[in-house]
C-alpha positions as CSV (number, residue, x, y, z in Angstrom):
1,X,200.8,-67.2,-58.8
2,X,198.2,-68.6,-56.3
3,X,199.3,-68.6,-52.5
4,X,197.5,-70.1,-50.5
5,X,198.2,-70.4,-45.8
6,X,198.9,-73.6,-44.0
7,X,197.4,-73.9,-40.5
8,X,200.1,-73.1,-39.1
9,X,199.9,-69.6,-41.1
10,X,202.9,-70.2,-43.3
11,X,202.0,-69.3,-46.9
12,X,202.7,-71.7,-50.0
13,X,202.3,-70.8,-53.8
14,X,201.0,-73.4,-56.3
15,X,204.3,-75.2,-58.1
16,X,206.8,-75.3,-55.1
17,X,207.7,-77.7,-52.9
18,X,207.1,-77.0,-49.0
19,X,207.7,-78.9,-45.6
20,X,204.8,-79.1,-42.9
21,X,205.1,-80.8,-39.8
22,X,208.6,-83.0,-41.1
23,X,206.9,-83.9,-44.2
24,X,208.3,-82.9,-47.6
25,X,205.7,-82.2,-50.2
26,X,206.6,-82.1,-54.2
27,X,206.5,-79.5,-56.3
28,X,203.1,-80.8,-57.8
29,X,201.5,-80.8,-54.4
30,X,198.5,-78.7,-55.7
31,X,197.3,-82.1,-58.7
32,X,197.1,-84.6,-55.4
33,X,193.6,-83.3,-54.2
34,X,194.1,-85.5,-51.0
35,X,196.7,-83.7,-50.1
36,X,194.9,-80.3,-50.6
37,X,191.8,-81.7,-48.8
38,X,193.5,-82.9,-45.6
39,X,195.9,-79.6,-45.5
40,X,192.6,-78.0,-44.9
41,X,194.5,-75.1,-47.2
42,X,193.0,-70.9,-47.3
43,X,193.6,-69.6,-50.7
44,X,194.8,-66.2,-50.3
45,X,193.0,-63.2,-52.8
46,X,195.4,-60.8,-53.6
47,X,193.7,-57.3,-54.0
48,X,195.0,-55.5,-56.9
49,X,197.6,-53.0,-56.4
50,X,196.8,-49.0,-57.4
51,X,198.9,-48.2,-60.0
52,X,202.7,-47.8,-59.5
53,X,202.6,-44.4,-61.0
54,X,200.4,-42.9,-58.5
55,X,201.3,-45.4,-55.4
56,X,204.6,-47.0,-53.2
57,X,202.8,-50.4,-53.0
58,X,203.6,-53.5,-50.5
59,X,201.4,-56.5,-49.1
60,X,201.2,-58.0,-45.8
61,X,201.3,-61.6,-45.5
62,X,197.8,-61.9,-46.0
63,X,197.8,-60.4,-49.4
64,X,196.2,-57.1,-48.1
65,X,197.6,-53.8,-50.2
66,X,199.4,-51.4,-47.8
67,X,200.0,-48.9,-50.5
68,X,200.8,-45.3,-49.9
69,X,200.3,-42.5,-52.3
70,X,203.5,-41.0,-53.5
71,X,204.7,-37.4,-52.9
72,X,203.5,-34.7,-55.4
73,X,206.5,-32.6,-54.4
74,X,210.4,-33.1,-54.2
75,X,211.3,-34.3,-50.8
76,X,214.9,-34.0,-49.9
77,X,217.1,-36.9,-49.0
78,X,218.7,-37.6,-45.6
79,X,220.5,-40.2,-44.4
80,X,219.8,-42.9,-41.5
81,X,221.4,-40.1,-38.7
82,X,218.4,-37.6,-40.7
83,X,221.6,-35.1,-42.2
84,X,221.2,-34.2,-45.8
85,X,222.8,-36.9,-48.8
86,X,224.5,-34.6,-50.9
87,X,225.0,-35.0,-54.6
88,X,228.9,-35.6,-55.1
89,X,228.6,-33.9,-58.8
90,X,226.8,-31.1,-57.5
91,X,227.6,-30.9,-53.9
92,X,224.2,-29.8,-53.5
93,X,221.4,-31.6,-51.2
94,X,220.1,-34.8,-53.5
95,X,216.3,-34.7,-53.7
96,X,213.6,-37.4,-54.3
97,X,211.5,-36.6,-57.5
98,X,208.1,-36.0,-56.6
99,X,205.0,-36.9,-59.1
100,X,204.9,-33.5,-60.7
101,X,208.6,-33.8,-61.4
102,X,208.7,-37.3,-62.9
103,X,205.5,-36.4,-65.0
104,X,207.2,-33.0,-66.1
105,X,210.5,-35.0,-66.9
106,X,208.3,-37.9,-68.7
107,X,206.4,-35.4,-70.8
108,X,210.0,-33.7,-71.8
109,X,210.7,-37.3,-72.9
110,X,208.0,-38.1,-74.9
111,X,208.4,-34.6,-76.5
112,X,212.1,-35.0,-77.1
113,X,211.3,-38.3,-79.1
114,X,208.8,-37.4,-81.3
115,X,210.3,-34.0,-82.2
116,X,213.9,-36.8,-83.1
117,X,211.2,-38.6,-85.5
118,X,211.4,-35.7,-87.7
119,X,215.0,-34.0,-87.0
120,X,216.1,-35.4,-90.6
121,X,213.8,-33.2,-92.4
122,X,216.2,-30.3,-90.6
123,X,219.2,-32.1,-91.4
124,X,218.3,-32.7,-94.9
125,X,217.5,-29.2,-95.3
126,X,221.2,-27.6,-93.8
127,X,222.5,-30.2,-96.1
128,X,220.8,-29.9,-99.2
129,X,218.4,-26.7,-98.8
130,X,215.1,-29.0,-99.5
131,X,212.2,-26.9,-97.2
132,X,210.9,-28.7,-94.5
133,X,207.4,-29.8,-95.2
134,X,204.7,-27.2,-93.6
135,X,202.6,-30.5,-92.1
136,X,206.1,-31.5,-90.4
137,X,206.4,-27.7,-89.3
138,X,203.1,-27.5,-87.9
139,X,203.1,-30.8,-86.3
140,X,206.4,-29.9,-84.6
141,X,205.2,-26.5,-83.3
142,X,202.0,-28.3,-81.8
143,X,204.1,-31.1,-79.9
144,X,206.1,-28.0,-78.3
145,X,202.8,-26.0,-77.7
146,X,200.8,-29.1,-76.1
147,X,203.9,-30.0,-73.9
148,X,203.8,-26.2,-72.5
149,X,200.5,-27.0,-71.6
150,X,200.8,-29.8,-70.2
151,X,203.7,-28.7,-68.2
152,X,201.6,-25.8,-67.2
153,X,198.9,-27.8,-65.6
154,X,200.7,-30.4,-63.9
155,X,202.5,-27.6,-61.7
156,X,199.4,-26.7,-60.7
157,X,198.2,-29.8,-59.5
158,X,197.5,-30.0,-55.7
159,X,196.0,-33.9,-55.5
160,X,196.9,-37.3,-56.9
161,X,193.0,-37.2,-58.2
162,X,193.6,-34.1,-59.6
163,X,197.3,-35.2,-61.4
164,X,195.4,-38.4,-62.7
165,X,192.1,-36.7,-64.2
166,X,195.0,-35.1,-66.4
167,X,195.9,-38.5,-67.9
168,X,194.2,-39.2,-71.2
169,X,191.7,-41.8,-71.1
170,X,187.9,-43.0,-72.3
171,X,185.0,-42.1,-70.2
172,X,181.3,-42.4,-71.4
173,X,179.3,-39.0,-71.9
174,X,175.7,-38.8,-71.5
175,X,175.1,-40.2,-74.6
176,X,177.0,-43.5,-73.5
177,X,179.5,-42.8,-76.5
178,X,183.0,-43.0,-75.3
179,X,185.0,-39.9,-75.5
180,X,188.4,-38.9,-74.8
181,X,189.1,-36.5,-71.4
182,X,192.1,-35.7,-70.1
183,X,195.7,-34.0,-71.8
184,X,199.1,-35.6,-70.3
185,X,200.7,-37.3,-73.5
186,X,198.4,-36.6,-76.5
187,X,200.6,-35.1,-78.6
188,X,198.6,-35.7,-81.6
189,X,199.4,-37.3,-85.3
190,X,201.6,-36.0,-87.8
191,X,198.8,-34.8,-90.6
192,X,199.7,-35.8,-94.6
């Protein structure tokens, strides 16, 4: 949605009605250009957000991103009088999940789903003794061996820079090919 600031700095977005000095304008203000020519209107460029994983991200008035990086570490939870916010099932201190936790709990998702896309292969064989295939085997034992690993380096991670360089993604080597870099959630294929 384009927003664009009155003179008087109020904003307006393209498609709603507004009222500027007593005068109503429609909701199709923006397709009268006299309008828009004698409203002497500044189109506001929003600048794109950093991504929600990584960032807490709000914008001034203006459009300009105040985003702040999130926490890489559990930070507990207090109340407006700063005293702890305790857990009534647990009657332990609630915490806020920091990055390495919500990628740790992610990754423990994504495992937990792909391992249920092949749980009927163990069903079938405690009902009927048919073996489980050796590629479904193997494919199971690598999804639990790459999420250990994965695990493993994001609780060493230290920076946001260093917890996204762990994403999968495409860079170009020096040959210009495109190759893949990085490990969080490639769990690989299940092989025929």
């Amino acid at each position: 949605m384009t927003t664009y600031i009155l003179p008087n700095k109020e904003t307006i977005e393209v498609g709603k009605g507004f009222t500027y000095k007593d005068y109503q304008y429609p909701n199709n203000w923006f397709n009268m250009e006299d309008i828009v020519k004698n409203l002497q209107l500044k189109e506001i460029i929003y600048e794109p957000s950093k991504s929600d994983k990584f960032y807490n991200n709000s914008w001034d008035k203006n459009g300009k991103w105040n985003g702040t990086e999130k926490k890489l570490q559990d930070v507990p939870s207090v109340d407006e009088n700063n005293k702890p916010v305790i857990d009534h099932r647990t009657q332990k201190q609630h915490f806020q999940l920091g990055l390495i936790s919500t990628t740790i709990r992610d990754i423990k998702n994504q495992q937990k789903s792909l391992l249920a896309q092949t749980d009927h292969w163990y069903v079938r064989k405690a009902d009927t003794g048919e073996e489980v295939p050796a590629n479904v085997q193997a494919w199971r034992d690598d999804i639990r061996k790459r999420a250990s690993v994965m695990e493993e380096a994001v609780k060493k991670v230290k920076s946001i820079k260093e917890l996204k360089d762990l994403h999968v993604r495409g860079e170009r080597n020096d040959k210009g090919e495109i190759i893949q870099v990085g490990i969080l959630y490639d769990f690989g294929q299940l092989k025929e």
